[in-house]
C-alpha positions in Angstrom: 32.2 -227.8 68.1 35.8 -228.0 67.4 35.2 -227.9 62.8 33.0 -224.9 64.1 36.2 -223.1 66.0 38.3 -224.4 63.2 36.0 -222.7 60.6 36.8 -219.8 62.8 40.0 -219.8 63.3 40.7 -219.8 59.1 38.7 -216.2 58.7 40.7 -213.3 58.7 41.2 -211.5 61.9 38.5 -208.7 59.6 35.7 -211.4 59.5 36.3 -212.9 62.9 36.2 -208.7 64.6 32.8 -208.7 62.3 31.3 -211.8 63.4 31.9 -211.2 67.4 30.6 -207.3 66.7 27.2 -209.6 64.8 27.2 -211.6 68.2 27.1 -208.6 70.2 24.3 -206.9 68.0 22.3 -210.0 67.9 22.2 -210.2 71.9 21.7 -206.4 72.4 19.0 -206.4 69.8 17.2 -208.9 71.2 17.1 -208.0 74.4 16.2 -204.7 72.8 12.9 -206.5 71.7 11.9 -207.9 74.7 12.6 -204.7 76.6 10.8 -201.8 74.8 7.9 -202.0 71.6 8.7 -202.4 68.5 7.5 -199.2 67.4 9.9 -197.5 69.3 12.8 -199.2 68.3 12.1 -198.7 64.8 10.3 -195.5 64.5 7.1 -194.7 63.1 5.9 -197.7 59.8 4.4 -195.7 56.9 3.3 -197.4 54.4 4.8 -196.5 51.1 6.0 -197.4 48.0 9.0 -199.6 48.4 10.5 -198.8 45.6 11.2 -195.1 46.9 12.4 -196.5 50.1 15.3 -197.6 48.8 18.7 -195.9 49.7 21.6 -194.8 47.9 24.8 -195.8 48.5 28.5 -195.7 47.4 30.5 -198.8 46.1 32.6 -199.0 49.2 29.7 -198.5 51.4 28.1 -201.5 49.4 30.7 -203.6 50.4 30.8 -203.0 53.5 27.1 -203.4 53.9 27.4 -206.9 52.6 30.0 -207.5 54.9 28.1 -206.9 58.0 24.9 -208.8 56.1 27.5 -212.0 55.9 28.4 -211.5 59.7 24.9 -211.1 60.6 23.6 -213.9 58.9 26.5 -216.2 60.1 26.4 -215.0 63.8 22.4 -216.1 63.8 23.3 -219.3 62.3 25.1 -220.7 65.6 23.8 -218.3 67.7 22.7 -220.1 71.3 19.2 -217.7 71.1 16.5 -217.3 69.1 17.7 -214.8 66.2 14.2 -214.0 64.4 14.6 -212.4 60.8 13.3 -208.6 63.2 16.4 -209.3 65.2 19.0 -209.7 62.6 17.5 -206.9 60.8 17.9 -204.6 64.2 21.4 -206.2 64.5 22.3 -205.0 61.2 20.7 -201.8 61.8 22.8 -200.8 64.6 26.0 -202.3 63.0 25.1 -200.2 59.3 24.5 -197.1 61.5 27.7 -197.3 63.5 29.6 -197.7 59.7 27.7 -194.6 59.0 26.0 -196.5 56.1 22.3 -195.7 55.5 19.4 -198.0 54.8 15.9 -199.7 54.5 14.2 -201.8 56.5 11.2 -203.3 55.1 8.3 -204.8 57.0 6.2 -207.6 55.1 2.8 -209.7 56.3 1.8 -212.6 54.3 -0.3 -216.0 55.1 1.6 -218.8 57.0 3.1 -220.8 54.3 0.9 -223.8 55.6 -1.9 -223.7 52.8 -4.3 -225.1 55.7 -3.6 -222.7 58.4 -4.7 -219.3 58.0 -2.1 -217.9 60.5 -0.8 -214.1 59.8 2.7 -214.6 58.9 5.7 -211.7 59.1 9.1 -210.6 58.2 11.5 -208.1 58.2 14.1 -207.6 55.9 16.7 -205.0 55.3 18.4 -203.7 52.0 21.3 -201.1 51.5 20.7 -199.5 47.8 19.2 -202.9 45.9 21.0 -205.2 47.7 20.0 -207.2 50.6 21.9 -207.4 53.8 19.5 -209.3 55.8 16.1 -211.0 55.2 16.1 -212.1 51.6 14.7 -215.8 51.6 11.3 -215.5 50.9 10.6 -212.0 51.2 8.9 -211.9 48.2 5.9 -213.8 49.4 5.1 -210.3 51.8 3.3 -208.1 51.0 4.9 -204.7 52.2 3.2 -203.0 54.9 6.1 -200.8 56.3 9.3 -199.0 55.3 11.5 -197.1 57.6 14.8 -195.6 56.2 17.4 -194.2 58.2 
């Protein structure tokens, strides 16, 4: 606990603001989840082809992006709740929206990756332009079923 404060302590006062707004995004969005459906928190899934779902964005705004993907991802990481891949990617959402920064979140459903079980597996992940913010380990074993840009 106290390397962990430490660690913290050593970031900038710009990362540590980030990673308690990622803390706050990660709790609302969860409790988000288990309030209303999913469909209504991230509109209406068309399927389409990912490739046109994909936002444009400036330098600046790719920066930032990544930022926020870094805060996200780190604020899940120690997080004392469950932070799902759906949850970071809503977190993100809200904290890309508030920058004014458009873009893409992707819905995939794939097998479990237990070869035995035949389990319907998911995940969300979220990209501003080509770059991922949240979501990127193993999304490429999803097959895309959903894109909502914003």
């Amino acid at each position: 606990m106290i390397g962990r404060l430490r660690k913290f302590m050593e970031l900038d006062s710009y990362r540590r603001r980030a990673l308690w707004r990622a803390f706050g995004a990660l709790r609302a969005a969860r409790r988000e989840l288990k309030r209303r459906p999913f469909r209504d928190l991230v509109g209406t899934l068309q399927p389409v082809d990912a490739a046109r779902g994909e936002t444009v964005i400036g330098p600046h705004q790719q920066k930032r992006a990544g930022d926020i993907g870094w805060a996200v991802r780190t604020a899940s990481r120690y997080a004392p709740f469950d932070s799902s891949c759906l949850v970071q990617v809503l977190a993100a959402r809200a904290m890309l929206r508030t920058a004014g920064i458009a873009g893409t979140i992707y819905i995939g459903a794939g097998q479990s990756e237990d070869a035995t079980d035949e389990k319907f597996a998911a995940h969300a992940w979220l990209k501003c332009g080509d770059a991922f913010v949240t979501g990127e380990a193993g999304h490429e074993r999803y097959a895309i079923i959903g894109v909502v840009s914003w």
